[in-house]
C-alpha positions, 0 to 999 in steps of 0.5 A: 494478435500477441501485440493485442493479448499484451495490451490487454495485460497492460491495461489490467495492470495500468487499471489496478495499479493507477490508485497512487496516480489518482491519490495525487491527482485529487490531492492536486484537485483539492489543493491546487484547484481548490475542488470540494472535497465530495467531488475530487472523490466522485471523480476519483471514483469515475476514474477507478470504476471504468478503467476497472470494470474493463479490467474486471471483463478482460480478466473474467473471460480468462479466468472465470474460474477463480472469480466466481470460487472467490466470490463464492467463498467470500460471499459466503463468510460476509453472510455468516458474518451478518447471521452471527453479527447482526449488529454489524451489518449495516456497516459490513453491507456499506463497506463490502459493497464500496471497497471489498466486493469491487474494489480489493477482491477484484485488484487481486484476481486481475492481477492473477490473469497476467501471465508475468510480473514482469508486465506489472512492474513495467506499468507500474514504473510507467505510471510512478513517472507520471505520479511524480509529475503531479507531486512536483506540480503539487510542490511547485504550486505551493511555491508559487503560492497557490496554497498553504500547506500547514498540516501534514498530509498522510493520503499524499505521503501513501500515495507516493510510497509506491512510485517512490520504491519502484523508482528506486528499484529501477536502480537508473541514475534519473529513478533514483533521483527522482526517488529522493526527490518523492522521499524530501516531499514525504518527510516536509509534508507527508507521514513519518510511516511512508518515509521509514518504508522507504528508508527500510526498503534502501537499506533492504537492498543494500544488504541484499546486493552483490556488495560485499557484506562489510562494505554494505554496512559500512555504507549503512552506517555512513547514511545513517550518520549522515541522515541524522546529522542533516536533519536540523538543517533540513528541518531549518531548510524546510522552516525557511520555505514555509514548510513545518515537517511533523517528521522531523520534528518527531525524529529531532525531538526523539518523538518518531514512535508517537502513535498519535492516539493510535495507542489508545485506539489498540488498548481500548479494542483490545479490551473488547478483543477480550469480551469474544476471544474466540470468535471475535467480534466479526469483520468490520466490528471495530467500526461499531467501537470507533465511531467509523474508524479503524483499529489501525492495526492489521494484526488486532484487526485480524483477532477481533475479524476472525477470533483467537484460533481462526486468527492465528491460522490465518496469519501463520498461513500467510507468514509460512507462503510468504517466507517459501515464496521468498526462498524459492525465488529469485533475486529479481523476484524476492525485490519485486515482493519485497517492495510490494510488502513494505508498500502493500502490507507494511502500512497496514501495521499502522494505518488503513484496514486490510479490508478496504484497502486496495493495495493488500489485492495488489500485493496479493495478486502479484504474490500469485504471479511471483508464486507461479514463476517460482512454479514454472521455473521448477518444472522446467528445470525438472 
């Protein structure tokens, strides 16, 4: 019975945090097999849809409670939305039904149903080892010629972000290798963002670690010289294989902070910010603005969702649990949250929207399983 109840967990572990596997997967169907775009992403969809709604069942029977306060609550802010901004309800319908209601929501709450975080990094570490098989696939593909890479892919460097953490984490002589190998595929053609995360997160550990402080920084310091002075060979290695980095030519031509239109994005929704300060513009408004798109900013996208005042409640509130819940635990776990973070939320900063995108449910669920350790180690030591 206990062999079956821990399937169980894994499985809702394995269904919520496969979406790195299936982002390099389609990368790999686009690319390497030349699959139409409309169809990588029906199947990607099959793929996330079934494993999900067993995941969905398994969890509801468990903690039916939380769903149904959850969706009650949320169900009942996207109809005030839609009575106090009718003119976002057709985009607020086509996102909630495609990504908020089946998507986020339900990574968040499945995540709640396991009894350990621990359950969740296992399978995670499963399944970065099997994502990196397909980014090598993907790599040794381009060089046997299969296809050409000549424009950066974000969605592919994003997607290795995860596994590129939780293998470094594992702090294993063949994860670490293994992480350094994602991280050289992120900076020839993936995003700059992915490779300054991950970048944060080493040097995050180092001062975090047992070493003595001095030492660490002298380590730092070492890295961070040897990182720079590489870079134009590295730039030059990676010409020479057909390869153009936008990462490097950014961090060598002292470009790295370029927003790439994203500055005019944030100055022109900042001005429409100011049209409705206090109410703000209501969840998904900025699509009406953007022609689709996003603001790229979890913050201004928070303030023109929600207002000046609820805004700032909400994003206050989150800052206060998450730095309590970093206090109180301990070392594993406040690794454990922060790599969720810098993968999870951090992204959020510059890319992607905290209302269609799966890994802010992630992070959010594993935050209630480290919450709740935290929790049950105080009772027991009471």
């Amino acid at each position: 019975m206990a062999t079956k109840s821990k399937f169980s967990y894994e499985f809702v572990a394995f269904a919520v945090l496969m979406q790195s596997f299936l982002e390099i997967f389609q990368q790999n169907l686009i690319f390497v097999f030349g699959l139409p775009l409309e169809k990588t992403t029906a199947i990607r969809v099959a793929l996330t849809a079934i494993p999900l709604s067993i995941a969905i069942v398994i969890s509801l029977v468990r903690k039916w409670k939380i769903f149904v306060v959850v969706y009650l609550l949320t169900l009942l802010i996207l109809l005030i939305n839609i009575i106090l901004f009718p003119q976002n309800n057709a985009v607020l319908r086509e996102n909630s039904l495609r990504f908020l209601l089946p998507v986020v929501i339900p990574s968040a709450l499945c995540l709640t149903s396991i009894p350990s975080v621990k359950i969740v990094e296992s399978v995670l570490y499963k399944i970065s080892w099997f994502t990196s098989i397909l980014a090598l696939f993907y790599v040794i593909s381009f060089f046997s010629g299969t296809f050409v890479i000549d424009v950066y892919n974000m969605s592919f460097s994003y997607g290795l972000l995860l596994p590129m953490l939780s293998l470094y984490s594992k702090k294993k002589p063949h994860s670490i290798i293994a992480s350094i190998v994602l991280f050289l595929i992120v900076l020839g053609i993936g995003s700059r963002g992915a490779a300054i995360i991950f970048i944060i997160y080493i040097l995050y550990d180092l001062f975090q670690s047992r070493t003595k402080f001095a030492i660490s920084v002298l380590i730092l310091i070492f890295l961070i010289f040897l990182f720079f002075l590489t870079l134009p060979a590295l730039m030059q290695w990676f010409e020479n294989i057909g390869v153009s980095s936008r990462t490097l030519e950014l961090l060598t031509s002292e470009n790295i902070g370029y927003l790439s239109g994203r500055d005019t994005l944030y100055d022109r929704m900042i001005d429409v910010f100011w049209t409705s300060p206090i109410i703000g513009i209501g969840l998904f408004g900025d699509r009406l603005y953007l022609d689709g798109t996003y603001v790229h900013n979890i913050l201004l996208e928070l303030y023109l969702n929600w207002g000046i005042i609820s805004a700032t409640i909400i994003i206050l509130f989150f800052m206060m649990k998450l730095i309590r819940v970093y206090k109180k635990s301990n070392k594993i776990n406040r690794n454990i949250l922060v790599k969720f973070f810098l993968a999870s939320v951090a992204p959020l900063m510059f890319s992607g929207s905290y209302l269609v995108d799966y890994n802010l449910g992630i992070f959010i669920g594993v935050f209630f399983l480290i919450n709740k350790t935290n929790k049950e180690n105080i009772a027991f030591e009471n």
